[in-house]
C-alpha positions in Angstrom: 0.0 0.0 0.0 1.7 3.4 -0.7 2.3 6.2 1.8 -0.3 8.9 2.2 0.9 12.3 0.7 0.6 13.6 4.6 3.4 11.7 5.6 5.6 14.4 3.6 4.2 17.2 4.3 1.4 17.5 1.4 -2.0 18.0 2.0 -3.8 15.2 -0.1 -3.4 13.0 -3.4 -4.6 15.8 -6.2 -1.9 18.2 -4.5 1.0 15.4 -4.6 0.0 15.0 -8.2 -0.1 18.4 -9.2 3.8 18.6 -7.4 4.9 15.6 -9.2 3.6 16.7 -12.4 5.7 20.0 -12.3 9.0 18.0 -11.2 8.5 15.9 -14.2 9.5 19.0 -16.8 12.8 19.2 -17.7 13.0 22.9 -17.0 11.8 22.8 -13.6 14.7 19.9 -12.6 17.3 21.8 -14.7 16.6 25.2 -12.8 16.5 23.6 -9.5 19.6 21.9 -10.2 21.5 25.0 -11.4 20.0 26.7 -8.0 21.2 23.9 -5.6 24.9 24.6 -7.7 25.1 28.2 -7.4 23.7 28.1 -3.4 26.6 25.3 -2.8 29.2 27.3 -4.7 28.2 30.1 -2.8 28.5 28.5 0.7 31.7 27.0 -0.1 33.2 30.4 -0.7 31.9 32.3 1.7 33.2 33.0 5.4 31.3 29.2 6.2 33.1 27.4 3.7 34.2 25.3 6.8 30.6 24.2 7.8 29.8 23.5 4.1 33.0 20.9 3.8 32.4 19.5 7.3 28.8 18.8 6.4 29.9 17.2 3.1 32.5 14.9 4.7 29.9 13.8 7.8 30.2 9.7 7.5 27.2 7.9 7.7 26.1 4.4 6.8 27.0 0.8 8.0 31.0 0.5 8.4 30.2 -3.4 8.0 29.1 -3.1 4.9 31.4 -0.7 3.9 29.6 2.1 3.5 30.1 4.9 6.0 30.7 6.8 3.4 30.7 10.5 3.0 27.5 12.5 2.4 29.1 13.7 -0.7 30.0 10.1 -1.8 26.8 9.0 -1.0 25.3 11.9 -3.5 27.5 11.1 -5.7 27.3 7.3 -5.8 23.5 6.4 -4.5 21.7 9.4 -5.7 22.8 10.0 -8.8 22.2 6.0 -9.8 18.9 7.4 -9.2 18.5 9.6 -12.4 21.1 7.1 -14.2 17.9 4.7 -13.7 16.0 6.7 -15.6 18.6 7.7 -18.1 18.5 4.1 -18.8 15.1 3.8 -19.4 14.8 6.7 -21.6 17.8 5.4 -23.6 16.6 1.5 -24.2 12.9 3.5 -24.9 14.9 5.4 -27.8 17.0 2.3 -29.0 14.0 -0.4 -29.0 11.2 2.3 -30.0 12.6 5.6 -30.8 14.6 7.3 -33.7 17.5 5.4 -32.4 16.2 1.4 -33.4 17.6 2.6 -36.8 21.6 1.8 -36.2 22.1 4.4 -39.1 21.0 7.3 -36.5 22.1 5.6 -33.3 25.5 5.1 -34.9 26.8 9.1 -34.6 26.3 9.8 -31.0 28.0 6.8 -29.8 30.8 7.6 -32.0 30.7 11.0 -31.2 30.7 10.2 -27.6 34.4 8.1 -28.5 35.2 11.0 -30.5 34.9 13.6 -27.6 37.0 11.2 -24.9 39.8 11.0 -27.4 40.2 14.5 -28.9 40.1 16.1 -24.7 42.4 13.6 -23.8 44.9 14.6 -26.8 45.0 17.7 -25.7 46.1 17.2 -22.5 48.7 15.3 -22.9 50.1 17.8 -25.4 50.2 19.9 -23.0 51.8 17.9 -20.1 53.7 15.4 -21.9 56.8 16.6 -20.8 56.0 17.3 -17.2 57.4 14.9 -15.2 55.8 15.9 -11.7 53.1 12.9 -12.3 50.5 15.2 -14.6 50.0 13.1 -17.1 48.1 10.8 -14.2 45.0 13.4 -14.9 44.7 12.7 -18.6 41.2 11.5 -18.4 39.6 13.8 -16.6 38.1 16.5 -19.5 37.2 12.9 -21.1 33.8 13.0 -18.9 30.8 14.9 -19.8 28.4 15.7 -17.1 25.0 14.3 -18.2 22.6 15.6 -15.4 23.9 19.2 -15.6 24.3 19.0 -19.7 20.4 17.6 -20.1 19.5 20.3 -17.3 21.6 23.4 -19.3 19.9 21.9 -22.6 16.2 21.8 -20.9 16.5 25.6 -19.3 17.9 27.3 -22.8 15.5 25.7 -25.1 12.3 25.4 -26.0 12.0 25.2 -29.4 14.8 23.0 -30.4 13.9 19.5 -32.2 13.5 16.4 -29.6 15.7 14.5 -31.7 18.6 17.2 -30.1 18.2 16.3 -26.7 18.1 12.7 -27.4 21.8 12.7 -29.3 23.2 14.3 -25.8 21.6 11.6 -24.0 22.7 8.7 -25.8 26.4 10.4 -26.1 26.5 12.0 -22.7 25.6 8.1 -21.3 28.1 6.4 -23.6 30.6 9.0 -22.4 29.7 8.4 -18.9 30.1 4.9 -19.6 33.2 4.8 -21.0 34.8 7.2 -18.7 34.0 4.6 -16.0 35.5 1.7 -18.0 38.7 3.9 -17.8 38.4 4.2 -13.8 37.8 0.7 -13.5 41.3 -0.2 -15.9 43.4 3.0 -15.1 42.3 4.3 -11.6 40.9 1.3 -9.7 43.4 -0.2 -7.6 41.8 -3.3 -6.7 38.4 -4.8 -8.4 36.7 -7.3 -6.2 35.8 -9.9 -9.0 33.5 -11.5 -6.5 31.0 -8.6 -5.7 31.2 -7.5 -9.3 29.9 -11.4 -10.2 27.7 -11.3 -7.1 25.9 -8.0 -8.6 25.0 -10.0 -11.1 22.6 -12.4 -9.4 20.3 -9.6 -8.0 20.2 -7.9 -11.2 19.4 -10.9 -13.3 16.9 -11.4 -10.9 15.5 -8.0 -11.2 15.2 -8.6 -14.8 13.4 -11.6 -14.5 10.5 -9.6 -12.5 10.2 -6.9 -15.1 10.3 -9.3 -17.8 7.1 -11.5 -16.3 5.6 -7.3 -15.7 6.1 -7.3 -11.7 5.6 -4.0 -10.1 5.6 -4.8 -6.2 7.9 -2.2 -5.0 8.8 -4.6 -1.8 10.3 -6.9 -4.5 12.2 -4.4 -7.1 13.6 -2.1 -4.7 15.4 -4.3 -2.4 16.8 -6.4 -5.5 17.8 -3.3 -6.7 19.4 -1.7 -3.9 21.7 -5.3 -3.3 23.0 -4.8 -6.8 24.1 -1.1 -6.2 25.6 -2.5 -2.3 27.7 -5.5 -4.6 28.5 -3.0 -8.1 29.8 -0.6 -5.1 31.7 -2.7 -3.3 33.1 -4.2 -6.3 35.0 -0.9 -6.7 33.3 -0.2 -10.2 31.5 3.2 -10.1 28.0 2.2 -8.3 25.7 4.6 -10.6 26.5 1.8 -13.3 24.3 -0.3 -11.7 21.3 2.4 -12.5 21.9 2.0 -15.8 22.1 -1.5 -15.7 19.1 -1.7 -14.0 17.0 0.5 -16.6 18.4 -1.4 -19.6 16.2 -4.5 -18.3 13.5 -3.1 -18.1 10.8 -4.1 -21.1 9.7 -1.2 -23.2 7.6 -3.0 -25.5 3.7 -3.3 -24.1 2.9 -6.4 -22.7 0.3 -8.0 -25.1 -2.7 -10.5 -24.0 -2.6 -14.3 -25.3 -3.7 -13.6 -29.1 -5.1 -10.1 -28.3 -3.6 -6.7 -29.3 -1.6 -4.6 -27.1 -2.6 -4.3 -24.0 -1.0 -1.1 -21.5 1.9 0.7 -21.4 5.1 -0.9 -21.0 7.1 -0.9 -18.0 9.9 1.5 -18.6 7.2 4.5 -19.4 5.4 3.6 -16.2 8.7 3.6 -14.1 9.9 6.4 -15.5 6.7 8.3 -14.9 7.1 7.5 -11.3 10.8 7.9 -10.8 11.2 11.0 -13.0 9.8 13.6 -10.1 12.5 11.8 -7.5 15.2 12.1 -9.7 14.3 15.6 -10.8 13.2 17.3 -7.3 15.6 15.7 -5.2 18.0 13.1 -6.3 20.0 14.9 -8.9 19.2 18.7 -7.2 21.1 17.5 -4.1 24.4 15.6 -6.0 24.5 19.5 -7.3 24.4 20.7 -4.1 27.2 18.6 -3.0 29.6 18.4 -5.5 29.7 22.1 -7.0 31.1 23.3 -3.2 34.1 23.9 -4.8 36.6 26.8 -2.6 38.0 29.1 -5.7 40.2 31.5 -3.3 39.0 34.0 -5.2 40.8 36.2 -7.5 44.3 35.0 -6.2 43.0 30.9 -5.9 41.7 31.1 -9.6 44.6 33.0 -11.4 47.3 30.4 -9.2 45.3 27.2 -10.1 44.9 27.9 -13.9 48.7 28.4 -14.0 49.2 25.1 -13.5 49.2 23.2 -16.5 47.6 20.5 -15.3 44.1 22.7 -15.1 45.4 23.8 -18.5 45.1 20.6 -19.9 41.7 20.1 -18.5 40.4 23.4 -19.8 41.9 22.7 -23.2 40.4 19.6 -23.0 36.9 20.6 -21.6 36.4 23.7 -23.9 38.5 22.7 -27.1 39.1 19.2 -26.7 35.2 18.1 -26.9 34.2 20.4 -29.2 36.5 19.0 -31.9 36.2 15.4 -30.6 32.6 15.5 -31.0 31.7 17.8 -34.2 34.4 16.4 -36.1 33.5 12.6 -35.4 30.1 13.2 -36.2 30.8 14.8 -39.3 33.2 12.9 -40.9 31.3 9.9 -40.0 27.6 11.6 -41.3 30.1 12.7 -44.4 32.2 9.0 -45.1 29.5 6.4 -43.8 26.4 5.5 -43.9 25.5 6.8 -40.6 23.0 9.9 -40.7 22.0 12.7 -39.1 18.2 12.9 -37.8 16.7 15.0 -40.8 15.3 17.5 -38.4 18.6 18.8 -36.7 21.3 20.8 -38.2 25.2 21.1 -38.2 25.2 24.4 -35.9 22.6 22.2 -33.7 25.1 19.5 -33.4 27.7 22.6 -33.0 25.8 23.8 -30.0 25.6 20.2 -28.4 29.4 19.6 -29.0 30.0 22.5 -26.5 27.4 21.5 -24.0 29.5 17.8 -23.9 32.3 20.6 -22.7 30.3 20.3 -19.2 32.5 18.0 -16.8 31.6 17.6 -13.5 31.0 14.3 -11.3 32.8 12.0 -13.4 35.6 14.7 -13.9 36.1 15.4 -10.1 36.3 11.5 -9.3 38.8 10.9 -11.4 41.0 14.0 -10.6 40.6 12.7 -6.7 41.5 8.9 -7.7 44.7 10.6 -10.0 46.4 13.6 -7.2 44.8 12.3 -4.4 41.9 14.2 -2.0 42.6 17.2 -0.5 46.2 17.7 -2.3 47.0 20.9 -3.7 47.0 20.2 -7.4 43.3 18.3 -6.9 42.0 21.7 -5.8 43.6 22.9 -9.5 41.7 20.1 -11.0 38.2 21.1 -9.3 38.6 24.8 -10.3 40.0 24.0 -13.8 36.5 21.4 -14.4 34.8 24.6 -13.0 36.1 26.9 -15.6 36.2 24.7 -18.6 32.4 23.8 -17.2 31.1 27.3 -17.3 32.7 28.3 -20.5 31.3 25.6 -22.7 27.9 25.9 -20.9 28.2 29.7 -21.7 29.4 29.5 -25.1 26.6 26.0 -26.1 24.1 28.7 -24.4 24.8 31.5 -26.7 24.4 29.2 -29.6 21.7 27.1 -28.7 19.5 30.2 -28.2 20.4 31.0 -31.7 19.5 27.9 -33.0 16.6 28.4 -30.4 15.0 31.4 -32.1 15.5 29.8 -35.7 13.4 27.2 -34.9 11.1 29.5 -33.3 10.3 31.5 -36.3 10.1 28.5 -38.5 7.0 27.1 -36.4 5.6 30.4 -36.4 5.5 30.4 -39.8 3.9 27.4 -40.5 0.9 28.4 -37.9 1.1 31.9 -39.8 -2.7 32.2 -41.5 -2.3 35.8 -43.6 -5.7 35.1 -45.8 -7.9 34.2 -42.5 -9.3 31.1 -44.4 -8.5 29.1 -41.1 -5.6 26.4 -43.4 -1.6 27.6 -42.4 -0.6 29.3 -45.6 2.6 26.4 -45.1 0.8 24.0 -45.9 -1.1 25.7 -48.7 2.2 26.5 -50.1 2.8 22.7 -49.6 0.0 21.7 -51.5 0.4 23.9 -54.8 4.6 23.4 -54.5 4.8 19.5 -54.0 7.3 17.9 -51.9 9.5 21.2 -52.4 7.7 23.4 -51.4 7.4 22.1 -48.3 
């Protein structure tokens, strides 16, 4: 039986619904995320930066288990698998029913997402080959891009732009997430623990085998899928993997009666339309919170940290790096394959999108702790550098997606546009007489 609404605070069902409804739209999550940022970005430069860090490094959790963790580890790690459950859905949705079943379409984001780890990752080791100080140990960190605050940047700024945009960041902003934590797990993982990396595997097979036979009792999925995140976290692989994992198994296809048609929606639209608010009111709002705290120094702290060429690299990387890594892998492979561009977007759209993937944050800070070591000097120059390169590609994919924003803007103007008054869009009278062309 589900809780009553008045256990949180909410006065009955139709106000819980009417809450949840509004936490489902993109730009409500992406402005409360980019509010929790700025407030914890704030703090952690202000007068209280001590309370702010103490808060962030409180322990809590079962030490037998392992998992006194940190309250910023646990944003980090449990939360965040959270909205990487939903990413999942969303993204098998778009593979097994979407634009993306054709492998012609779903081919240019994944490359584009190996496109923009290489080209970052070039970059900074130009620029610190020759150091011999161990910086060439931070080479992958511009290789991430951030997907929660990329989607949330993408959602605030547009409004306009075609669908088909938002769902080529997803699938490369996952891919890149995904790769990037295949290079922790070879590169930066000191020890895997084979064992609870196999033993993950029993409560997520099992997990699939409920949602495969259409099982929805929450007392059954949640605790099969909280011992796969406890296993994929102790394992030492990054635990929001195990979100992703999750979504993936769930069916998309409607369940259909014995020799009858369809009959309701499948289960990854009804989990995601239960999830979604969770992941977008609190889940994701609250790894902001905890993991933009980052002390600048001010003035002084910035112009000392981007000296270093370590945070160099990473800027390079973040700003230049993807940019080039991801336009110019999607357009030599739209220009010399057979892979193709969704008919409805653009090469400035794709532009804009390259420079949102510029956005490195979780992914970016874990593996600039795992390569100088927490609390060192040069990770402080790692945090402020993702900062930087963070802000400038979201500044610079902002000015041209609202561009690109307008464009598409006026074009749907134009086709409602009815100059004559006889009630029929003069677009589609212009269709009509012109053929095919003239549309």
């Amino acid at each position: 039986m589900p809780a009553s609404p008045r256990l949180f605070g909410l006065g009955s069902w139709s106000e819980a619904s009417r809450i949840t409804a509004v936490l489902r739209r993109e730009t409500v999550g992406g402005a409360l995320l980019l509010a929790a940022a700025v407030t914890a970005l704030v703090w952690a430069n202000s007068p209280w930066s001590a309370a702010y860090h103490s808060l962030m490094d409180l322990r809590v959790g079962p030490s037998a288990l392992h998992l006194d963790l940190t309250l910023a580890t646990w944003a980090a790690d449990g939360l965040l698998a959270i909205f990487f459950f939903v990413v999942g859905l969303e993204l098998k949705r778009e593979f097994v029913a979407g634009d993306l079943r054709d492998p012609a379409r779903a081919a240019l984001p994944i490359v584009a997402a190996v496109g923009g780890m290489v080209a970052p990752a070039l970059i900074y080791v130009l620029i610190n080959g020759l150091a011999a100080d161990g910086a060439l140990r931070g080479w992958a960190v511009p290789t991430a891009t951030d997907i929660a605050f990329a989607v949330a940047v993408l959602a605030v700024v547009s409004s306009h732009l075609p669908i088909a945009l938002r769902t080529f960041l997803l699938t490369l902003a996952v891919v890149d997430d995904l790769l990037a934590v295949t290079v922790i797990a070879i590169f930066y993982t000191d020890e895997l623990n084979v064992a609870a990396l196999a033993g993950a595997m029993v409560p997520l097979a099992l997990f699939a085998l409920a949602v495969q036979k259409r099982i929805r009792s929450w007392w059954l999925l949640i605790p099969l899928a909280v011992v796969t995140w406890v296993l994929m976290h102790e394992s030492g692989v990054h635990a929001t993997v195990a979100g992703v994992l999750l979504g993936f198994t769930v069916p998309v296809l409607r369940s259909r009666a014995a020799g009858g048609p369809e009959a309701g929606p499948g289960l990854a639209e009804h989990f995601e339309h239960r999830i979604r608010p969770l992941s977008a009111g609190v889940a994701v709002p609250l790894f902001a919170f905890a993991a933009a705290g980052v002390t600048v120094g001010g003035l002084v702290g910035l112009g000392s940290a981007l000296r270093d060429p370590v945070a160099l690299g990473i800027v390079a990387g973040l700003v230049i790096g993807k940019f080039l890594g991801v336009f110019g892998t999607t357009y030599l492979v739209g220009r010399f394959t057979r892979a193709t561009l969704d008919e409805g977007l653009a090469w400035r759209d794709v532009g804009g999108v390259a420079m949102l993937a510029g956005i490195g944050f979780t992914v970016s800070l874990l593996i600039g702790d795992l390569a100088f070591g927490i609390g060192s000097e040069r990770d402080d120059h790692v945090k402020v550098a993702v900062l930087t390169g963070s802000v400038v590609s979201a500044t610079l994919a902002t000015i041209v997606l609202r561009s690109r924003n307008r464009v598409y803007r006026a074009l749907e103007e134009d086709q409602l546009r009815d100059d004559d008054g006889d009630g029929i869009p003069d677009a589609y009278q212009r269709g009509k007489q012109d053929g095919p062309a003239g549309r």
